[in-house]
N, C-alpha and C positions, 0 to 999 in steps of 0.2 A: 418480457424482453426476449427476441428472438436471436440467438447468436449464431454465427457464418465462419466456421472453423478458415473459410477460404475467400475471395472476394467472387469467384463464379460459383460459387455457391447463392449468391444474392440475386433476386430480380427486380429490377427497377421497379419503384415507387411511383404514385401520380404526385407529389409532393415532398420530396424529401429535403429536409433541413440537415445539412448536415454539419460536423467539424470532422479536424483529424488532429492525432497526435501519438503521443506515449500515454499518458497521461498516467504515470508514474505516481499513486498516492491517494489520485481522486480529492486532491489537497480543495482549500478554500477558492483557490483562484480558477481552477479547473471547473469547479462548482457554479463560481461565475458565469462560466461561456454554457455548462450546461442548462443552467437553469434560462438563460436566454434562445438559447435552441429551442427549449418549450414553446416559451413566450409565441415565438415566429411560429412552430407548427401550429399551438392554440390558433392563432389569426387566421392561418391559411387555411384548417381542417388536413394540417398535414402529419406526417411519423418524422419521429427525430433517429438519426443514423450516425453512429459513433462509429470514426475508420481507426483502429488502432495497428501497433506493429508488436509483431512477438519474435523472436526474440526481441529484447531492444536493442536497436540499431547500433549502441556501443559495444554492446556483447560480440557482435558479430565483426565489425567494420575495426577493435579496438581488444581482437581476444587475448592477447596479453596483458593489457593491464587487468589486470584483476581486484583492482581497489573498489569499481562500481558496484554497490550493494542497491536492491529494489526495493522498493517500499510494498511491493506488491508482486505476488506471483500472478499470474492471469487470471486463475479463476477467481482470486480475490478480489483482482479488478473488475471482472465479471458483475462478479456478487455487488460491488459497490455501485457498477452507472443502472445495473438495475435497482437498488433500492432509490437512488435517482431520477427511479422513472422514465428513462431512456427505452427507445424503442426497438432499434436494432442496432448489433453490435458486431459489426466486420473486423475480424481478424486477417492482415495481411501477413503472411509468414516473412520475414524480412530474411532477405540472404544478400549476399554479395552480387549476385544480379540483378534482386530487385536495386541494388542500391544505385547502380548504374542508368536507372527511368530517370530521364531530363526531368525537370518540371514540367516542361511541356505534354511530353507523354505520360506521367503522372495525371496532368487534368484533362485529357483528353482519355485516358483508357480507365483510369479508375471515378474520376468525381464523375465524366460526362458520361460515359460508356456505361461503365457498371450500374454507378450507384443513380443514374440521373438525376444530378444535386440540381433543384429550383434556387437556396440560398445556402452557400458557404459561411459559417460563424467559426471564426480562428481568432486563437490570442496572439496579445504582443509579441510584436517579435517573432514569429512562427516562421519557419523555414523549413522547405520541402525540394526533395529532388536530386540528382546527383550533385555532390559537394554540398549539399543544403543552397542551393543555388537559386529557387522560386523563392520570392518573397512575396508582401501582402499588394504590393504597388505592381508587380505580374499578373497574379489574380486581379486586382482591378481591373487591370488592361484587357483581359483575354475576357473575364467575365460576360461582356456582351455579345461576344461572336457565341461563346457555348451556350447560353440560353441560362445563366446563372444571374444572383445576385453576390456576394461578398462584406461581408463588412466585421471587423476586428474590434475585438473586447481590450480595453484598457488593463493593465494587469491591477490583479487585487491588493490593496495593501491594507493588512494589520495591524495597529499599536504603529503606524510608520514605518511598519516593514514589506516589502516586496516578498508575497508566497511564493515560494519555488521549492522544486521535489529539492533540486539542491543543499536550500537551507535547512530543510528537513530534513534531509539526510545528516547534514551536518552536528545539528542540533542533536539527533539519536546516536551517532557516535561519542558527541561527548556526554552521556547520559542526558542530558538535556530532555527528558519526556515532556515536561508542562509546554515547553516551548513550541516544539514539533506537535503536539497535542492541540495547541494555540491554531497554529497554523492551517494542518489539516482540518479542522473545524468536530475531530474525535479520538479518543484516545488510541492511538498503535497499537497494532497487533500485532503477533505469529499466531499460529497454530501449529500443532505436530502431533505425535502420538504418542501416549505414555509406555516406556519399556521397563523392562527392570532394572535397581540400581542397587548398590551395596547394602542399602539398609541401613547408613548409617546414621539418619538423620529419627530416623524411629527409634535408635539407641540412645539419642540427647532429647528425645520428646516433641523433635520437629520432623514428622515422617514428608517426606515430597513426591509429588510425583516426579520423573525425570522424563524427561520431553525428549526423543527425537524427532526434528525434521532436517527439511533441505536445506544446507545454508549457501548453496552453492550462489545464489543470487541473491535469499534474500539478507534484508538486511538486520541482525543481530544487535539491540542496544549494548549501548557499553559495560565491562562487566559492572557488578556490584548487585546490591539488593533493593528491588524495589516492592510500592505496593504496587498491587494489581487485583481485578477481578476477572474471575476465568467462566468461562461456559464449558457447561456438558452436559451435552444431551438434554438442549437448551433451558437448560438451567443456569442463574447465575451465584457464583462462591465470592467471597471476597477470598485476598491471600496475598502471600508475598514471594515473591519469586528471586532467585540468585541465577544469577550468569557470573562464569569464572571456573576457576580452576582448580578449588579447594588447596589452597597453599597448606592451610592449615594440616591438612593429612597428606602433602604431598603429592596431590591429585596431579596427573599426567595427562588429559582430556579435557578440554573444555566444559562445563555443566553447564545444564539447561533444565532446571528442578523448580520445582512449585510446591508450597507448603499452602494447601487450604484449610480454613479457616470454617470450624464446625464441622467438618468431613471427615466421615472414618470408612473410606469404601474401599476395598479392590477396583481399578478400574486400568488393568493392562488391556494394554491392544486400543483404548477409548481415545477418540481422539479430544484433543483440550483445543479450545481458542484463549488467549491471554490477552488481556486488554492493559497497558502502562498509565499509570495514572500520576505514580512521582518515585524518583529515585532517594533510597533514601541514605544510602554509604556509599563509599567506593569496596571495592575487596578488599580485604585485608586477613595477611595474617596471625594467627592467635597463637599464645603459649600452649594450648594444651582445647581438648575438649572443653574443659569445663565453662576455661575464658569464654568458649566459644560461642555454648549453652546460655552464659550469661549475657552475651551481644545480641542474639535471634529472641532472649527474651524482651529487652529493647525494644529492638525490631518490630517485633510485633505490636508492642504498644504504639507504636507510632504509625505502623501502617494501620492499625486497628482506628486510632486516631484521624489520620488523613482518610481514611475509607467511609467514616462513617454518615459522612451525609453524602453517600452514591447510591443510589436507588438501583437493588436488585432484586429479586425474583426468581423462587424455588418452585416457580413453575404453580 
């Protein structure tokens, strides 16, 4: 997959299929529209072309609120429509000017202009353009003057549920992993880099790594303990990981520790990917170490339990 940090950085295609969106997750429903974007290139002999926006559009248009968490930094969104098989991938930088392009100017400078879309594939309900103001009955309309086709995917539904990065977000605030795991059609990630941390989890027999990353966007499941399996240095661990505050000793910073399962390495500066597979407490505070020792031994049994039929690989 070829990515286009800019939209003039792109040259028109003799066939391009394309969508546009956030696409926030790369969730089951997203999956949808891409895997039909194939379909139509397959037929045509054509390249499939994904328009996305970075910042996302509420980061910019809505910088005060600060409640919006990502499911995805970009280059994870990257990594994901190419393991999807996507052909090219357009980065629109979103600012407060671009947000001011009509729809009109929207499909006349970037779908016709840049990208020269043969057939437009957008989901329910998709909305583009200053105010979010193009709808899918616009495209329709304009579609035969620019020399396109159009036509909109049904949204996907699970167990009866409507996929949306929303519900997914929802679901991983409240620990909710299985659900949000459900949804997406894979288990959640972060990633970040292991720094050094007190040490104290090597004194009760459960050493972690402690994870820095960005959280400035993305989005952090709720505290508590869960299991997980991690890669490094693409290998896979089982393990269980804690988000929270360490009440227990008073902790004054949020943690982001992993305790792997079989592993006895140094591995500062490494980066880790952590994959959620089920939450298994909320935090909580203990009388003392020892309570504490006695709870992660627990813990572990049950994430050991719940882990054990995940198929991983030490490479």
């Amino acid at each position: 997959m070829k990515v286009y940090y800019h939209p003039d950085d792109f040259s028109p295609i003799p066939f391009a299929v394309v969508t546009s969106g956030t696409f926030d997750g790369v969730h089951l429903g997203h999956q949808k529209i891409l895997n039909r974007l194939k379909e139509i290139a397959r037929a045509h002999q054509g390249e499939t072309v994904v328009i996305t926006f970075w910042p996302h559009p509420r980061l910019v248009l809505h910088p005060e609120d600060t409640s919006l968490k990502l499911l995805n930094t970009f280059e994870e969104k990257a990594e994901l429509l190419k393991l999807a098989g996507i052909d090219h991938l357009v980065r629109i930088p979103f600012t407060r000017e671009f947000s001011q392009l009509s729809s009109e100017e929207f499909i006349s400078r970037i779908l016709v202009k840049t990208i020269g879309t043969r057939k437009l594939v957008i989901g329910y309900d998709h909305r583009f353009g200053h105010n979010r103001e193009g709808s899918f009955e616009e495209l329709r309309k304009n579609a035969p003057r620019y020399g396109f086709e159009v036509e909109e995917i049904p949204p996907q539904d699970v167990d009866h549920i409507t996929v949306s990065s929303t519900k997914i977000r929802r679901s991983l605030e409240q620990g909710d992993v299985e659900t949000a795991n459900h949804l997406l059609g894979r288990p959640y990630s972060i990633r970040g880099q292991v720094i050094k941390g007190d040490r104290l989890g090597r004194l009760i027999g459960f050493p972690t790594a402690n994870i820095s990353m960005d959280t400035h966007y993305k989005l952090i499941p709720a505290d508590g303990v869960y299991a997980v399996t991690v890669q490094h240095e693409g290998k896979m661990f089982r393990g269980m990981m804690y988000i929270g505050f360490r009440p227990t000793v008073g902790g004054m910073h949020k943690a982001i520790e992993v305790n792997l399962f079989d592993f006895d390495r140094e591995i500062y500066g490494d980066e880790l990917i952590v994959h959620f597979h089920a939450r298994l407490r909320a935090d909580n505070k203990f009388s003392d170490l020892d309570e504490l020792k006695q709870q992660l031994i627990r813990d572990k049994g049950k994430a050991e339990e719940y882990l054990k039929n995940i198929r991983i690989s030490h490479g």
